[in-house]
C-alpha positions as CSV (number, residue, x, y, z in Angstrom):
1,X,91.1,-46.9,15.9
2,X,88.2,-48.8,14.2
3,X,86.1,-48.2,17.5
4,X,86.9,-44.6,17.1
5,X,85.6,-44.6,13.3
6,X,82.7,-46.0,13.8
7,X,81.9,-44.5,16.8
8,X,82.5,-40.9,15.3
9,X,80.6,-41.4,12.5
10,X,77.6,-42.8,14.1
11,X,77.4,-40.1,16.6
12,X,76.9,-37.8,13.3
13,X,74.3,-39.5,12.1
14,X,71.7,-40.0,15.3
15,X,69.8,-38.0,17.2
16,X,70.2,-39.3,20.9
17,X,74.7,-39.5,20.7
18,X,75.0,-40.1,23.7
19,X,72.9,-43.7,23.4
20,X,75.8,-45.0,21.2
21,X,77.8,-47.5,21.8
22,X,80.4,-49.7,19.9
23,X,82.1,-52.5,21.4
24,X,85.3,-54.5,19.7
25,X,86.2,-58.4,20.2
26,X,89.5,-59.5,18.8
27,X,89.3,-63.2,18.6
28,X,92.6,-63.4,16.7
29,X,91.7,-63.6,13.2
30,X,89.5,-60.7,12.7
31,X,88.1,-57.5,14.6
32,X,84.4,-57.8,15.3
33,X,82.8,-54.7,16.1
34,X,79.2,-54.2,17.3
35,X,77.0,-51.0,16.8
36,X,73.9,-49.9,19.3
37,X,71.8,-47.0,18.9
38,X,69.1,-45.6,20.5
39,X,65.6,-47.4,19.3
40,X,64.6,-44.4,17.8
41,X,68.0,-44.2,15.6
42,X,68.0,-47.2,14.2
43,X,66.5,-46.3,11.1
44,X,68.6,-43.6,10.1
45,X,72.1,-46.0,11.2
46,X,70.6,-48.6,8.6
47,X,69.2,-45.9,6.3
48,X,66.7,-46.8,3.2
49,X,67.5,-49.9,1.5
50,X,70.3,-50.3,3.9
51,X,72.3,-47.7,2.2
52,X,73.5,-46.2,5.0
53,X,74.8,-49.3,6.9
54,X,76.2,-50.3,3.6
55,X,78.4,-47.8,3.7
56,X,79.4,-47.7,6.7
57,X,80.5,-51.0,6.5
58,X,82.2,-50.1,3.3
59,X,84.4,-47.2,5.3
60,X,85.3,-49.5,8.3
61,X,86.3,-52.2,5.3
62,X,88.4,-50.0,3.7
63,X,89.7,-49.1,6.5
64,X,90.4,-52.4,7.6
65,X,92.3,-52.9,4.5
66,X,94.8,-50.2,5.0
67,X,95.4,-51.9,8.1
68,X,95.7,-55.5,6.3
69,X,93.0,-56.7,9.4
70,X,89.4,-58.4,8.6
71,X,86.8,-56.5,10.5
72,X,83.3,-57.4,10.8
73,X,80.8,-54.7,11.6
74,X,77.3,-55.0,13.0
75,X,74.4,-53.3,14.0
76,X,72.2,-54.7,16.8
77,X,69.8,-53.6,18.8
């Protein structure tokens, strides 16, 4: 589900969608989810300031909370 999330709402937000992937690694205690965009998208995935990747992260945390999972989100590239 949290790969779907974050997977849907980056998609929104870029211009190549078809360059983004998200990958998940359950390791037991928490969820750890990676985030790759296209070069050219990066900017808008981590926004000004970071705002955007801030809340992003803040979605997939609350999220996570409903859940009762930790989840660890981030964006390489």
């Amino acid at each position: 589900m949290m790969k779907t999330l974050v997977e849907h709402i980056a998609m929104a937000l870029v211009d190549h969608p078809d360059d983004v992937r998200v990958s998940e690694h359950d390791d037991g205690h928490s969820l750890h989810i990676e985030l790759s965009v296209h070069p050219d998208d990066m900017g808008k995935v981590i926004g000004k300031q970071g705002r955007t990747a801030k809340a992003l992260r803040s979605v997939v945390y609350a999220a996570a909370t409903k859940q009762k999972r930790r989840v660890r989100l981030d964006i390489i590239d």
